[in-house]
TIKOLBA-788636 format. One record per residue: x, y, z negated of N, C-alpha, C in turn; residue in three letters. Coordinates in pm, whole numbers, plus 50000, padded with zeros to 5 digits. Layout:
BEGIN
XYZXYZXYZALA
...
REM end
This chain:
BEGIN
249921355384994249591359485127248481369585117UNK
248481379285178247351390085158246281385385289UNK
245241391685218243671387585353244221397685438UNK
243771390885546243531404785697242361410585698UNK
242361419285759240921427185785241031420485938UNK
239571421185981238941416186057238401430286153UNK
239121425886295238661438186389237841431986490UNK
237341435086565236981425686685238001413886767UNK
239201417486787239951412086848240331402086775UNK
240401404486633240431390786532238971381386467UNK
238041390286519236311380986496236681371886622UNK
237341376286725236961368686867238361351586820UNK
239561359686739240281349486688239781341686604UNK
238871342686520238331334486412237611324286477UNK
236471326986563236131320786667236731309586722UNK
237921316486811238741306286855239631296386734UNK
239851299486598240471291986525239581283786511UNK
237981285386461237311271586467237321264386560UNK
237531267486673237691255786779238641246186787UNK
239561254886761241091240386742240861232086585UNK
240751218586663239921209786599241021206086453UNK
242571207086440243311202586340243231216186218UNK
242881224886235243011240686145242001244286070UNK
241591236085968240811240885865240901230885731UNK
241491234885633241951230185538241801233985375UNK
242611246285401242061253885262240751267485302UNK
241061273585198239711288785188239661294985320UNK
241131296085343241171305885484241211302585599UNK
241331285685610240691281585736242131275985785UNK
242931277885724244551271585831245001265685732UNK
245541254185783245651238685720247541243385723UNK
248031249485661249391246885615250141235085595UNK
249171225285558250081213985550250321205785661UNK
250211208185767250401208785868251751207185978UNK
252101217085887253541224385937254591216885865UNK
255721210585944256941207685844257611214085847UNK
258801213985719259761225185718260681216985877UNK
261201225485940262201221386054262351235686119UNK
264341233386198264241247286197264111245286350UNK
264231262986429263461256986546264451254386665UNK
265751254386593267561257386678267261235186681UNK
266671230186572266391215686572265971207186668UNK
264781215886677263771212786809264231213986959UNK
264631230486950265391229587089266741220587152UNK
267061216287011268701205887078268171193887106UNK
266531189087054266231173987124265221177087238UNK
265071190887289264491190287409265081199187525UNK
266431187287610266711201087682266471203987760UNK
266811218187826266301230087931265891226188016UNK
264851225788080264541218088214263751231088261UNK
263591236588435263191242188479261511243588494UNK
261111257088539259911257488568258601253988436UNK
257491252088447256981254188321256981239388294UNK
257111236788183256871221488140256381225187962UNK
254961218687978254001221287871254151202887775UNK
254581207687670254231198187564253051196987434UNK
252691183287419251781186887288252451192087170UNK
251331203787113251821211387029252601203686899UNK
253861210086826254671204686753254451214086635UNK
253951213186522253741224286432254981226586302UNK
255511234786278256921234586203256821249086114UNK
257521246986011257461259085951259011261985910UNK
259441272985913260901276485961260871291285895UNK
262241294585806262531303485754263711314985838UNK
262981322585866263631332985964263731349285914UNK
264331360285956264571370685899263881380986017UNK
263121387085966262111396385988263091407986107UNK
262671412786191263691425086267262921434386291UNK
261441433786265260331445786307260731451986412UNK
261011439586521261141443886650260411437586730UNK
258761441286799258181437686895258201447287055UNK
257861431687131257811441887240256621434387354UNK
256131436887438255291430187517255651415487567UNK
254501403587565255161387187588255231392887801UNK
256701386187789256921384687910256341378688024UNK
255741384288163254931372988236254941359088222UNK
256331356288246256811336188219256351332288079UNK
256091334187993256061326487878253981330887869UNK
253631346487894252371347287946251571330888035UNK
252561326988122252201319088199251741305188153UNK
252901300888058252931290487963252001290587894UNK
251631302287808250321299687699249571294987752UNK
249511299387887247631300687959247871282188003UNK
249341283088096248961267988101248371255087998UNK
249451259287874249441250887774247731248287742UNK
247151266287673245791267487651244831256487763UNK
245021259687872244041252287954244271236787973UNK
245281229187946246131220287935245061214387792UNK
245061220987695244361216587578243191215087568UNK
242231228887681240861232287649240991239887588UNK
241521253587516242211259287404241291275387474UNK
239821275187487239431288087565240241297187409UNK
240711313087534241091327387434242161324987351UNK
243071316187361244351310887337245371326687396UNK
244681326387534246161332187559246091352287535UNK
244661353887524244501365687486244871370987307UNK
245051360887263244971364687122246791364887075UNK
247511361587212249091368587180249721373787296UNK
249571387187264249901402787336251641404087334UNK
251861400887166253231407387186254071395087110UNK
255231396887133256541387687072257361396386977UNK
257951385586885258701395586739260231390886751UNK
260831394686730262231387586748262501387686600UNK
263011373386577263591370386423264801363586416UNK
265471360886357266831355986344266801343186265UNK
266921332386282267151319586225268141316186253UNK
269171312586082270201306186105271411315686175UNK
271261327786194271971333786314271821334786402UNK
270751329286473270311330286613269201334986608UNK
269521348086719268021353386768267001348386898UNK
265501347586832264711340786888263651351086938UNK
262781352886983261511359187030260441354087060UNK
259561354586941258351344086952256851350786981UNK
256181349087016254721350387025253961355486912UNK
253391361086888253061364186762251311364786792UNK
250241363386636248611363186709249031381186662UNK
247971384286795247691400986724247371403386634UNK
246401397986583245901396186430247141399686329UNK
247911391886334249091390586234249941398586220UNK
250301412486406251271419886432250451432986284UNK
249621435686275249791449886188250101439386072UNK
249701432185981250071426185883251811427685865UNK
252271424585968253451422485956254601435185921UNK
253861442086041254101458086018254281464985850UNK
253031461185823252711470685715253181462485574UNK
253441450585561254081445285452255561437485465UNK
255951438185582257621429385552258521442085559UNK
259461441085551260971452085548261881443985660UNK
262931453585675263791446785813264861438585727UNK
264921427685783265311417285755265001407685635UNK
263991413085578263261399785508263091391185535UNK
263491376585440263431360685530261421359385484UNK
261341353985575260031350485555259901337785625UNK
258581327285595258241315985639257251319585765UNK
257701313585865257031313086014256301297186018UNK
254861299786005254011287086107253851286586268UNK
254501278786339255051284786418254321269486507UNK
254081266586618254301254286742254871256686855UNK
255361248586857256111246086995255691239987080UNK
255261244587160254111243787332255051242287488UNK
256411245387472257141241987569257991246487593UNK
258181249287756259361257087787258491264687948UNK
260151273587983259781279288073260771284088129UNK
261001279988262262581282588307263661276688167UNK
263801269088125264961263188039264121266187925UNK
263641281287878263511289387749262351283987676UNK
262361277387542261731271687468260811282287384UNK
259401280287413258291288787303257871279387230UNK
257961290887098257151288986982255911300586953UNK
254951297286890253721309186889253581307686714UNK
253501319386670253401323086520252331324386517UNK
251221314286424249991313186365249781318286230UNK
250911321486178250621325186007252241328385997UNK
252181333985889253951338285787253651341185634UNK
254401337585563254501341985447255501346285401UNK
255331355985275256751362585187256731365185049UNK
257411367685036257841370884924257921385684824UNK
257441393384952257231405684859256311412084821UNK
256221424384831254791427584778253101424384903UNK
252501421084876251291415484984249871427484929UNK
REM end
């Protein structure tokens, strides 16, 4: 895994990572072991679609998905969810620290997840399109039927 550089917007994330009380484990502060392997097509078939926002405690999973280096802005509704979830937890700057969503392919199915800003140039500048890579990922709920997950970390396999 390569280090990030540290901008303001990720000093203000570091911050907020010490606050969430389960995430500090190894050197870099995120407890990987954490996460089980499970994929996230798993999760969504034992929780189904139910309307409007419905916030769950976070489910932490790590899931092998294929890279599309396709982001685009998080949609108001799922915007809505973080903030609930965040405040739901106590989770202050939760919902500022994911701007945009990545779409990846697991299993064949395409998903669109949350991503921390922090992580979007990382991602940029070292994966290729369609590289499988490992997603640390939780699952915080739904929204109108549509199930989020938020990407805390990834790893790969190629050059870092």
């Amino acid at each position: 895994m390569s280090p990030r550089a540290l901008d303001p917007g990720g000093i203000a994330l570091g911050i907020l990572l010490c606050l969430l009380p389960a995430w500090a484990s190894d050197a870099s502060g995120f407890d990987f072991s954490r996460y089980r392997p499970r994929m996230m097509k798993e999760l969504i078939a034992e929780s189904p679609a139910q309307q409007g926002l419905v916030i769950t405690k976070e489910i932490p999973i790590r899931s092998t998905a294929a890279y599309s280096g396709q982001f685009r802005a998080i949609p108001d509704d799922s915007r809505r969810l973080i903030a609930a979830w965040a405040e739901s937890f106590n989770i202050p700057g939760m919902p500022q620290a994911f701007q945009r969503e990545l779409k990846v392919v697991e299993a064949g199915i395409a998903y669109w997840v949350p991503v921390q800003e922090v992580l979007v140039r990382s991602m940029m500048a070292e994966l290729r399109l369609k590289e499988e890579i490992e997603l640390y990922v939780i699952y915080i709920g739904q929204v109108e039927g549509r199930h989020l997950f938020l990407v805390n970390e990834f790893v790969h396999e190629g050059p870092h």
